[in-house]
NUTI-455604 format. One line per field, with one value per residue: residue number from 0; x, y, z of N, C-alpha, C in turn. Coordinates in nm, 4 decimals, decimal comma. Layout:
<recs>
i <- NUM|...;
n.east <- X|...;
n.north <- Y|...;
n.up <- Z|...;
ca.east <- X|...;
ca.north <- Y|...;
ca.up <- Z|...;
c.east <- X|...;
c.north <- Y|...;
c.up <- Z|...;
</recs>
This chain:
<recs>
i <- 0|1|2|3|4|5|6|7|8|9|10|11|12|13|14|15|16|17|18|19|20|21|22|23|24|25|26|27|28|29|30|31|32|33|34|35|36|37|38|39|40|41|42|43|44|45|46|47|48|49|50|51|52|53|54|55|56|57|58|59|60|61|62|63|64|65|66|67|68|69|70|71|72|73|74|75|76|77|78|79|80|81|82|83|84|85|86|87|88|89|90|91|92|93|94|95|96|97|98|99|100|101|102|103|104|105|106|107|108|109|110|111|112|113|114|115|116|117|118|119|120|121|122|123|124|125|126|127|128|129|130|131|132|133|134|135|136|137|138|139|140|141|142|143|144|145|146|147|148|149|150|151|152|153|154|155|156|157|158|159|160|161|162|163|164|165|166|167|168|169|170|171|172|173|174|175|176|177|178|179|180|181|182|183|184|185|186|187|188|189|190|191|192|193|194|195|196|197|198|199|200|201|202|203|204|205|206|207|208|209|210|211|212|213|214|215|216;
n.east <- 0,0835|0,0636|0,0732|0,2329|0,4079|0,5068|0,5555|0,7593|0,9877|1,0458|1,0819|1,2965|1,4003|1,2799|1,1504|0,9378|0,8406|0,9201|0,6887|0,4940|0,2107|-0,0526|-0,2965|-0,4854|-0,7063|-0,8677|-0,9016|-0,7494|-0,3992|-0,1245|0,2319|0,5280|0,8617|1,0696|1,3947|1,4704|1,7806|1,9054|2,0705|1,9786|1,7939|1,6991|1,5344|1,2892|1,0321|0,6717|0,5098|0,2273|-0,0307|-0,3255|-0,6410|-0,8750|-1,0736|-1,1271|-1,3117|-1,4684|-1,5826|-1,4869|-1,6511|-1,5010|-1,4511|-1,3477|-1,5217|-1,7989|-1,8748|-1,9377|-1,8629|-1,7470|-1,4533|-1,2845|-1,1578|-1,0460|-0,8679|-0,6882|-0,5818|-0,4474|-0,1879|0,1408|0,1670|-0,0217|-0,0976|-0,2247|-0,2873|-0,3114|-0,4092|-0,5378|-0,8006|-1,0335|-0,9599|-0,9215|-1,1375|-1,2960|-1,0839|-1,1561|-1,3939|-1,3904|-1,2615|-1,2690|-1,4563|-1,3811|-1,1209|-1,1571|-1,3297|-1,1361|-1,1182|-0,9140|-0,6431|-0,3374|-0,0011|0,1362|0,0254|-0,0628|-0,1130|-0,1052|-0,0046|0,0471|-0,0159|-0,0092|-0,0882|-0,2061|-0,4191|-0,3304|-0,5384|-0,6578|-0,4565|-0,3872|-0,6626|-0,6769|-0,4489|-0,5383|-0,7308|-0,6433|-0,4600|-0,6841|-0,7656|-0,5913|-0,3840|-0,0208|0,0308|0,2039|0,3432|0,4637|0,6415|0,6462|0,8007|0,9729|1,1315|1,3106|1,4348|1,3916|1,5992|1,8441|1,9751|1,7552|1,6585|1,9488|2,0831|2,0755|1,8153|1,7641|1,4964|1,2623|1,1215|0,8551|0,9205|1,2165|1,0368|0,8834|1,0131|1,1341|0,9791|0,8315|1,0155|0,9986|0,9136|1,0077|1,0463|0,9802|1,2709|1,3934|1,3738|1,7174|1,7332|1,6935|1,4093|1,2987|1,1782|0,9232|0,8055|0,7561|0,5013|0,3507|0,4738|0,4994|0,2416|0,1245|0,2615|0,2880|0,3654|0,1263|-0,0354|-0,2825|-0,4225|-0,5970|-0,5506|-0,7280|-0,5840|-0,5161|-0,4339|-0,6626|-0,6354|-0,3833|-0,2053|-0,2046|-0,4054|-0,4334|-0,3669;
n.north <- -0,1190|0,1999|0,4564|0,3107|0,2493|0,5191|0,6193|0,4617|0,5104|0,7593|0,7664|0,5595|0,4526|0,2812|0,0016|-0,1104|-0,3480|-0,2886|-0,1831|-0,1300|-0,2288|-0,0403|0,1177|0,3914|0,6373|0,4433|0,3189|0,0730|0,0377|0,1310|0,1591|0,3831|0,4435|0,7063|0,8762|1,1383|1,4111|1,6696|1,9601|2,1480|1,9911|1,6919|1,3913|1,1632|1,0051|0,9274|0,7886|0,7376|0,5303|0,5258|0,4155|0,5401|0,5356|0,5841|0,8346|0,8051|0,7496|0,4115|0,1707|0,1364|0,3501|0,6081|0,8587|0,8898|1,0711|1,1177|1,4248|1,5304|1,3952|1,3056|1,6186|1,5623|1,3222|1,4428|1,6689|1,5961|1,5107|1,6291|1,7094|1,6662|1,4548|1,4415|1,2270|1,0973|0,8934|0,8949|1,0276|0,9619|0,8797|1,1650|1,2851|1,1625|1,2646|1,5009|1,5390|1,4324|1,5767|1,9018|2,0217|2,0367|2,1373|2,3934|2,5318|2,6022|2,3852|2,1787|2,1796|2,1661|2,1683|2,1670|2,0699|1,9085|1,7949|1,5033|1,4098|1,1016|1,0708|0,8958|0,9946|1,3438|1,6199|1,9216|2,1086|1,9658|1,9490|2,2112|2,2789|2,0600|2,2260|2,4736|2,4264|2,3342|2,5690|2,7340|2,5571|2,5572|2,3828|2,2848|2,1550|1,8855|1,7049|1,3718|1,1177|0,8032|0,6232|0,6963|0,8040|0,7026|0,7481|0,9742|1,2574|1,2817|1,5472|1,7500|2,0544|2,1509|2,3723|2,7137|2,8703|2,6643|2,5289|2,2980|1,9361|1,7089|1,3830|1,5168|1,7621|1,6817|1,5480|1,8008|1,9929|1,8641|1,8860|2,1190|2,2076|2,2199|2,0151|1,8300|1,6869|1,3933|1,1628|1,1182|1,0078|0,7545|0,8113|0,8308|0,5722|0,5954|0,7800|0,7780|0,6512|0,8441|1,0574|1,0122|0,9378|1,2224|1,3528|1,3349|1,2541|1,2877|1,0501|1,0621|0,8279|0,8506|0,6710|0,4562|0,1349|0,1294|-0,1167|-0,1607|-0,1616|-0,1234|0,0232|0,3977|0,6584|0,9506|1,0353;
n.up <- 0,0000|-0,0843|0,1459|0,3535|0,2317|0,1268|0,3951|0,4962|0,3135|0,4170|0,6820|0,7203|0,5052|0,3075|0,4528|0,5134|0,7066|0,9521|1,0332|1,3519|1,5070|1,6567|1,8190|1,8319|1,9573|1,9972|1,7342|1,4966|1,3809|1,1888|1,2459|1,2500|1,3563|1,3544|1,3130|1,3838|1,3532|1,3251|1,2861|1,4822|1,6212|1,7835|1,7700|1,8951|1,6214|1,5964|1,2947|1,2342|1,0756|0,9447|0,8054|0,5369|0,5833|0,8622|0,8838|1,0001|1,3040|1,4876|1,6386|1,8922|1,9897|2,2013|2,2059|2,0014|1,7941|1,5135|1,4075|1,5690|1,5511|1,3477|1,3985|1,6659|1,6716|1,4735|1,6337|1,8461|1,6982|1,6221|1,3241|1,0405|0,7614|0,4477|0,2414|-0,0890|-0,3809|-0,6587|-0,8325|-0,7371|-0,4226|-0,3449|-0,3466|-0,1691|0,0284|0,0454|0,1123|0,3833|0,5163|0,4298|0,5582|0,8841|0,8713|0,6708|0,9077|1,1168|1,3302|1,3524|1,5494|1,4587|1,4127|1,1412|0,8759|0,5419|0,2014|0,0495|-0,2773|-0,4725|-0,7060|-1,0557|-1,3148|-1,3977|-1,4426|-1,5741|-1,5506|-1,3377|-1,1387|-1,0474|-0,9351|-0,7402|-0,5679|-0,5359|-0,3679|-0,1486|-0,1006|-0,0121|0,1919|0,4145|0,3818|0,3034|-0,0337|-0,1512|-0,4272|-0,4562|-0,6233|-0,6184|-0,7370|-0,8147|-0,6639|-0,3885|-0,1408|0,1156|0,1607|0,4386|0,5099|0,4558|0,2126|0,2071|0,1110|0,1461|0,0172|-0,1502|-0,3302|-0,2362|-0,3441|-0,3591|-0,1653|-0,0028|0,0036|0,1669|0,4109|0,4877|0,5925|0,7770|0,9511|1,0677|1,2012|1,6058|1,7278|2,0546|2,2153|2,2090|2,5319|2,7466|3,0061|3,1944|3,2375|2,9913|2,9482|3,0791|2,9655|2,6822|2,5780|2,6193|2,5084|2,2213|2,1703|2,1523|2,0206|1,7286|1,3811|1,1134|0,8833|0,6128|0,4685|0,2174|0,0392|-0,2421|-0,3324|-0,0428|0,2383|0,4022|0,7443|0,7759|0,6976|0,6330|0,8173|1,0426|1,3417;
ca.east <- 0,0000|0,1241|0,0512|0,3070|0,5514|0,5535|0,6462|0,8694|1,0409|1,0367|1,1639|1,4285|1,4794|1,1413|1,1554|0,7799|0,8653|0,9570|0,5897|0,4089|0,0274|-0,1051|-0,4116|-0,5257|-0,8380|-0,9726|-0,8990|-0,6402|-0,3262|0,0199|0,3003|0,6480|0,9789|1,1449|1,4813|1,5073|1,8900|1,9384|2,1763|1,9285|1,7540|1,7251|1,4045|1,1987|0,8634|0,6049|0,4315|0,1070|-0,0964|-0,4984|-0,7237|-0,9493|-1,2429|-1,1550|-1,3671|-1,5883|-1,5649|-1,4719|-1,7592|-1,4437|-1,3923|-1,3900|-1,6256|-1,8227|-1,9300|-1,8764|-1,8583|-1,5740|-1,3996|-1,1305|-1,0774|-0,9906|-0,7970|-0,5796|-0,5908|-0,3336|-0,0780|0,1983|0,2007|-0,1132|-0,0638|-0,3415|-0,2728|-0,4326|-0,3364|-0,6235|-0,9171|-1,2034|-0,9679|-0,9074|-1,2970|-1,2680|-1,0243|-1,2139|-1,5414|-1,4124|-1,1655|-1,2700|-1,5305|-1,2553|-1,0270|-1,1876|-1,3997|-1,0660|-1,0881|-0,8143|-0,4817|-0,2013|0,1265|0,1927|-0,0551|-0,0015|-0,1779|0,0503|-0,0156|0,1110|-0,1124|0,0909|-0,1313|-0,2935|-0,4164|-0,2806|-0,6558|-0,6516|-0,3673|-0,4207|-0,8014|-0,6109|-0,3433|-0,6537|-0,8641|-0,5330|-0,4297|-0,8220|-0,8466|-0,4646|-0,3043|0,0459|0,0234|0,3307|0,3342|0,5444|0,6409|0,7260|0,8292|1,1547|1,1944|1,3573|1,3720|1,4127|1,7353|1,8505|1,9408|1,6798|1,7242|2,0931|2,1783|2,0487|1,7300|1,7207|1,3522|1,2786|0,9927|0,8846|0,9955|1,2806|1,0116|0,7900|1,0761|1,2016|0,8507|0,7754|1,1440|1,0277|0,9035|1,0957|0,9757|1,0435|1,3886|1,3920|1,4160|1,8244|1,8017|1,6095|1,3130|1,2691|1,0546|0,8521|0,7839|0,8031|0,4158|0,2762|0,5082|0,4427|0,1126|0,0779|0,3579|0,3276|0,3302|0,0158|-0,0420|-0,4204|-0,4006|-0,6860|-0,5467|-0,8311|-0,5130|-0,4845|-0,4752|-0,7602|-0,5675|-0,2541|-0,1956|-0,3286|-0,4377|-0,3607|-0,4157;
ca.north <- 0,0000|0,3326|0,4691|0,2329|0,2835|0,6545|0,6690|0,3771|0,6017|0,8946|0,7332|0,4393|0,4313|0,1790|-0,0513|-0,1864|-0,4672|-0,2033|-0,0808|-0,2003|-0,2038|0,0428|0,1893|0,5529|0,6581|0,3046|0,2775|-0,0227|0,2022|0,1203|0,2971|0,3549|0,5172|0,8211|0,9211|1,2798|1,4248|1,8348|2,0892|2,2270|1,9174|1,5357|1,3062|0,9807|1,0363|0,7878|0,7979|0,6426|0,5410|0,5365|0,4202|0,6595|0,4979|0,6542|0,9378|0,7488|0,6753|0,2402|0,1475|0,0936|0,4785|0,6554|0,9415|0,8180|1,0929|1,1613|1,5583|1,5740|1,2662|1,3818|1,6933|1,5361|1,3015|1,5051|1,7515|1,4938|1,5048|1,7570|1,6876|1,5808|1,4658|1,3495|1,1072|1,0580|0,8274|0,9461|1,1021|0,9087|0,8935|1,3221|1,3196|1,1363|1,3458|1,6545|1,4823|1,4071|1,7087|2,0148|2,1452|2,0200|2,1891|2,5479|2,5671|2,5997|2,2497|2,1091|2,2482|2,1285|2,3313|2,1274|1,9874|1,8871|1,7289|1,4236|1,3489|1,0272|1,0246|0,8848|1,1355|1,4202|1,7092|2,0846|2,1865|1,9022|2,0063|2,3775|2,2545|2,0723|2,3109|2,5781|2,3928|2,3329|2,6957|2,7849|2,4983|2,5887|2,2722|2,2510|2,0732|1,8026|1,5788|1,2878|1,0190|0,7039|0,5201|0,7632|0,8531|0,5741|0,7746|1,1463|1,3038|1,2884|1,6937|1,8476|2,1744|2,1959|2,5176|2,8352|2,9047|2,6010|2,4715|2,0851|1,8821|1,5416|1,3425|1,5993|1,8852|1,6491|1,5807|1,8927|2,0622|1,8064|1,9406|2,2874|2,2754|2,1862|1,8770|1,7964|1,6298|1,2571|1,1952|1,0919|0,9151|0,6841|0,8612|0,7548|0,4614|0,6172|0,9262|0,7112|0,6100|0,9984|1,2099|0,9956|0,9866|1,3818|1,4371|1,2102|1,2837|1,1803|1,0292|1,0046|0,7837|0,8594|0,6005|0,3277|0,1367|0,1170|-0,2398|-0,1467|-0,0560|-0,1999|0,1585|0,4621|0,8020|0,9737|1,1260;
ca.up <- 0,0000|-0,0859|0,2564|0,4203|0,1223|0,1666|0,5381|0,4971|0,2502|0,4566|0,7926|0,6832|0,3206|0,2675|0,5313|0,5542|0,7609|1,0694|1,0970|1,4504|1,5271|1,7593|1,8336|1,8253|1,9789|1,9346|1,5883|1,4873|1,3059|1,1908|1,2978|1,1707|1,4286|1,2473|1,4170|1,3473|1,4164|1,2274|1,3466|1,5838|1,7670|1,7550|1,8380|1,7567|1,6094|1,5198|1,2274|1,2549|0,9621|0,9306|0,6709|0,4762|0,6664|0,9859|0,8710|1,0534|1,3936|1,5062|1,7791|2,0015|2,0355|2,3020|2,2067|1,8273|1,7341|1,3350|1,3850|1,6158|1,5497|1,2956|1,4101|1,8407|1,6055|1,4339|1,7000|1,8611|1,6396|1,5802|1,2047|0,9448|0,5970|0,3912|0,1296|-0,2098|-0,5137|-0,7460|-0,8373|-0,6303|-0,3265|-0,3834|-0,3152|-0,0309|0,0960|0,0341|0,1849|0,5097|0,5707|0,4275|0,6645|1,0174|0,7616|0,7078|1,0410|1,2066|1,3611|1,4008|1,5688|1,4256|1,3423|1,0097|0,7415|0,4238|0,1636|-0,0258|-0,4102|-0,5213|-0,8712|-1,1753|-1,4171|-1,3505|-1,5845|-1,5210|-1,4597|-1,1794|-1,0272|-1,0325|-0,8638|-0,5801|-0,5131|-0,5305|-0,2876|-0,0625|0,0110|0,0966|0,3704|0,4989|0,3610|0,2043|-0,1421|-0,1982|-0,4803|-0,4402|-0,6982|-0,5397|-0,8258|-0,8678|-0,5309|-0,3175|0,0439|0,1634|0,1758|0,5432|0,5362|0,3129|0,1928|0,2951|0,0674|0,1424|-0,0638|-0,2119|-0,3270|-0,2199|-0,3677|-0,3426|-0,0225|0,0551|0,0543|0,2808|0,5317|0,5531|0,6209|0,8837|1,0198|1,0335|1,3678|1,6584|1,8100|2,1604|2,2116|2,3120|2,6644|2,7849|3,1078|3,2864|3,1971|2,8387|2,8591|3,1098|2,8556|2,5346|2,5423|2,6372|2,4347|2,1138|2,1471|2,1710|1,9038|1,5782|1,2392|1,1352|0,7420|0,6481|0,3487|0,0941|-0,1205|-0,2668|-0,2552|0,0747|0,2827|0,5679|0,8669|0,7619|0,5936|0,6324|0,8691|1,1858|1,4779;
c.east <- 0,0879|0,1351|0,2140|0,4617|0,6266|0,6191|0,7425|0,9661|1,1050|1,1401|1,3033|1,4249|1,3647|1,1310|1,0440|0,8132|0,8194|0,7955|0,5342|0,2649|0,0354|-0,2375|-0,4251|-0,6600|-0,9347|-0,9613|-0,7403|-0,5016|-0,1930|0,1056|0,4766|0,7657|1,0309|1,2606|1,4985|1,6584|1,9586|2,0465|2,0830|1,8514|1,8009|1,6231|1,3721|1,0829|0,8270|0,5237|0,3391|-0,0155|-0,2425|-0,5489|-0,8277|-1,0972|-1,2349|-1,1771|-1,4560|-1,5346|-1,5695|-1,6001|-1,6364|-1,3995|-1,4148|-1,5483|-1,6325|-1,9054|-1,8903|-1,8202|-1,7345|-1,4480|-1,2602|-1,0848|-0,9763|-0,8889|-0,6619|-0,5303|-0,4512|-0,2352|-0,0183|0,2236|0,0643|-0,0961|-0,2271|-0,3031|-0,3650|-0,3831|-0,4184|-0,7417|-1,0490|-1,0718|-0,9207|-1,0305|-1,3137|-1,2234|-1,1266|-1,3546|-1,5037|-1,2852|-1,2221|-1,3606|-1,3996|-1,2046|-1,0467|-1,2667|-1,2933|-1,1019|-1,0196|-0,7041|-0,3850|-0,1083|0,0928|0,0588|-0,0618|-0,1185|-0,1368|-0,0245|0,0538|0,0398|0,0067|0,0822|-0,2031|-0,2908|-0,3519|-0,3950|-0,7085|-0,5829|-0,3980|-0,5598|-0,7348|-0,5132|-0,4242|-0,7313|-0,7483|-0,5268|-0,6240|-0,8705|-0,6477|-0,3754|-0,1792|0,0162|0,1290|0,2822|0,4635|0,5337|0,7269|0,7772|0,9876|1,2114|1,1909|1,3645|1,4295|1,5695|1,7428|1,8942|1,9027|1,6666|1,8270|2,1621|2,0553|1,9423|1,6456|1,5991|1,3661|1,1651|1,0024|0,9084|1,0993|1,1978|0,9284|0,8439|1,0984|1,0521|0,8045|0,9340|1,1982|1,0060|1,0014|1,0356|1,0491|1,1368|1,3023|1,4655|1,5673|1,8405|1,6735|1,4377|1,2103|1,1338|0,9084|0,7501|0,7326|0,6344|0,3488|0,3385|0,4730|0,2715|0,0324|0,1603|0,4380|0,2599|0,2413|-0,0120|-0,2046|-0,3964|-0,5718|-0,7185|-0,6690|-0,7187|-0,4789|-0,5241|-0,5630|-0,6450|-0,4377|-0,1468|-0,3088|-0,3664|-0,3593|-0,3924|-0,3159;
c.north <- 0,1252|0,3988|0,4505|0,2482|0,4320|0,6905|0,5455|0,4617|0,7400|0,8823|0,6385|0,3720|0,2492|0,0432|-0,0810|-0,2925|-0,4333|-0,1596|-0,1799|-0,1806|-0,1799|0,0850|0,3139|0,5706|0,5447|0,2773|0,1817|0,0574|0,0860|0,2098|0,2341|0,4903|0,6365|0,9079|1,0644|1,3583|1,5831|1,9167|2,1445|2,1204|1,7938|1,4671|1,1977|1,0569|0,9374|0,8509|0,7155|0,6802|0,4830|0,4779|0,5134|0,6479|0,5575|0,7695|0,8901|0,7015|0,5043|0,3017|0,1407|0,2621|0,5457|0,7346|0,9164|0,8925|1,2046|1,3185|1,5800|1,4792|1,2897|1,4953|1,6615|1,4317|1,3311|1,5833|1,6751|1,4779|1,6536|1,7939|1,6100|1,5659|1,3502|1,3306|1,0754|0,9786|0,8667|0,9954|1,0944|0,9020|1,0636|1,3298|1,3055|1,1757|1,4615|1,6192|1,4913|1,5120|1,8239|2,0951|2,1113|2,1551|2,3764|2,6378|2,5795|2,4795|2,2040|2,1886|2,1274|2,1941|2,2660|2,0507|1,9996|1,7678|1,6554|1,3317|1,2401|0,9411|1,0190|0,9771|1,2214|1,5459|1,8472|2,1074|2,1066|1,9604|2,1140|2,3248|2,2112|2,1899|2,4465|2,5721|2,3688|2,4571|2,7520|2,7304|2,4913|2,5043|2,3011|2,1657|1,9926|1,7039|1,5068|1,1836|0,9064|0,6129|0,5673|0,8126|0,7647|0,5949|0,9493|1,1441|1,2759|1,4200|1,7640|2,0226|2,2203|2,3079|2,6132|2,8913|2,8404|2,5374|2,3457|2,0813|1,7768|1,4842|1,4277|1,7355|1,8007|1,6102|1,6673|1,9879|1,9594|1,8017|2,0733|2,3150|2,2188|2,1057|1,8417|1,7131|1,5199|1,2481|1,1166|1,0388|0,8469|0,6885|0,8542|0,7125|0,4872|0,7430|0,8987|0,7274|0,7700|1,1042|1,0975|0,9643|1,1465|1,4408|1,3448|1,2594|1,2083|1,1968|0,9657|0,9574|0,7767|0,7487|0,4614|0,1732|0,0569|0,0260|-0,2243|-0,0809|-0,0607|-0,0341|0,2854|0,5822|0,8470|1,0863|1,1538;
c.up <- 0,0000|0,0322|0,3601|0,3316|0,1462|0,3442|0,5728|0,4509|0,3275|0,6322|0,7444|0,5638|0,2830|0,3153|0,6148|0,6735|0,9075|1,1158|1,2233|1,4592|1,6722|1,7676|1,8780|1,8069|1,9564|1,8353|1,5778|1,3481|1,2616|1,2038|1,2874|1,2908|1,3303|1,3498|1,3477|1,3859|1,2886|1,3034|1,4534|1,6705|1,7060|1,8827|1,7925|1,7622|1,5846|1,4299|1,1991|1,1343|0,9592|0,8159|0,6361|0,5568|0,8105|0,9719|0,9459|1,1531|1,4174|1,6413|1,9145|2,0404|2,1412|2,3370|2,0025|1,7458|1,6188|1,3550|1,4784|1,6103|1,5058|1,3643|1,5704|1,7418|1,5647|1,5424|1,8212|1,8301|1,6419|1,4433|1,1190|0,8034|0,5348|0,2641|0,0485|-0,3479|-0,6460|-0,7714|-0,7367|-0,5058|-0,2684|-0,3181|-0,2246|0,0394|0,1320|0,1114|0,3337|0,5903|0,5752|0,5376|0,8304|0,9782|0,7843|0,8125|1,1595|1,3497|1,4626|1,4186|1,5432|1,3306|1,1520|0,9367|0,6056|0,3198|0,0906|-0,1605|-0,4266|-0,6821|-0,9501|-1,2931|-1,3442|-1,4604|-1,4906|-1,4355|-1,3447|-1,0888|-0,9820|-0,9616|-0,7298|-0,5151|-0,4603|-0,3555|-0,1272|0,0468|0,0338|0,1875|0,4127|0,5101|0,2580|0,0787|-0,2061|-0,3118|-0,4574|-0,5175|-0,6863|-0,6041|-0,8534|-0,7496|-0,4152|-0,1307|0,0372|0,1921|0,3460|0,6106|0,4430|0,3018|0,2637|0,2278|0,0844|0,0553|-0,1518|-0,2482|-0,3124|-0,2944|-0,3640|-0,1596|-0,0050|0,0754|0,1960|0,3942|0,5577|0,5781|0,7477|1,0322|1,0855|1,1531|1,4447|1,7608|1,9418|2,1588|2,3025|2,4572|2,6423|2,8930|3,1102|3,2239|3,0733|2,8480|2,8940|3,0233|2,7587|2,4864|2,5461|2,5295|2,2980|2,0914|2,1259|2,0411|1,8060|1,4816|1,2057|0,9544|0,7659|0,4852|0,3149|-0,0160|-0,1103|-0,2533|-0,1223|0,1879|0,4236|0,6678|0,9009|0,7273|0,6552|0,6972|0,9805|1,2570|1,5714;
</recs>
């Protein structure tokens, strides 16, 4: 599943194998480590992946109801990316985001919205990229067929433009994520601070193996 490919890609050079099963808010997730280490900090994140169906609350949720669901969700993470492979899961996207989206919603510093279509027309693109900056979403495309994993220091010259997996690490690099704990303290930390501060991928894609792959909160 694309989903699982892309943050394989993005954490350890496509290393599916690595993802664990977790749960988030009752919903059954996968979730992928990402050691982060820049000139200015150094952390683990998890990136925890959703299916497109958790637009819809699981019966095992805490609180099930559809209208606040995504946004307490996302609202969780320090990072949202929503994932789309083509046209019908674009719709989907746009179905179960945009009002969270432009009703000021959801807090989260970073969101992003992650193309991985093989075609697409101009007057598509120009429509997403449109519909992007009016609900406050970055617009990345990413083409996973030529792009094997993210640089490990993206934009390292001075002005330079990224795209692709090096613009989508280095935009999920922009903030400054709490440093991993150093003593003792760790393991006790490990389960609270990644739950409060994970990049969160909402995969769109049709695609996408149920909960194997997929969103985040």
């Amino acid at each position: 599943a694309e989903a699982l490919l892309l943050a394989a890609r993005l954490c350890n050079g496509g290393d599916r194998e690595a993802a664990r099963r977790v749960l988030v808010g009752g919903a059954a997730a996968s979730a992928l480590s990402w050691r982060i280490a820049n000139r200015y900090y150094s952390t683990d994140l998890s990136i925890v992946l959703l299916p497109d169906d958790t637009a819809q609350p699981p019966s095992t949720a805490p609180s099930a109801a559809p209208s606040t669901w995504l946004p307490s969700l996302a609202s969780r993470c320090g990072a949202l990316l929503l994932l789309f492979g083509d046209g019908e899961s674009w719709q989907r996207l746009r179905r179960a985001w945009q009002d969270p989206l432009r009703e000021d919603e959801i807090e989260c510093e970073i969101m992003l919205a992650v193309s991985t279509e093989k075609t697409v027309t101009e007057a598509e693109a120009e429509a997403r990229m449109l519909w992007c900056v009016e609900s406050g979403v970055e617009y990345v495309s990413v083409d996973l067929h030529s792009e094997e994993h993210a640089p490990a220091t993206p934009g390292a010259h001075a002005g330079e433009e990224t795209e692709g997996l090096a613009r989508l690490s280095e935009a999920l690099q922009c903030r400054v994520w709490p440093e991993a704990p150093t003593t003792h303290a760790a393991e006790a930390a490990s389960a609270q601070t990644q739950s409060r501060e994970t990049a969160a991928l909402d995969a769109g894609d049709a695609t996408a193996e149920g909960a194997d792959t997929a969103t985040t909160a």
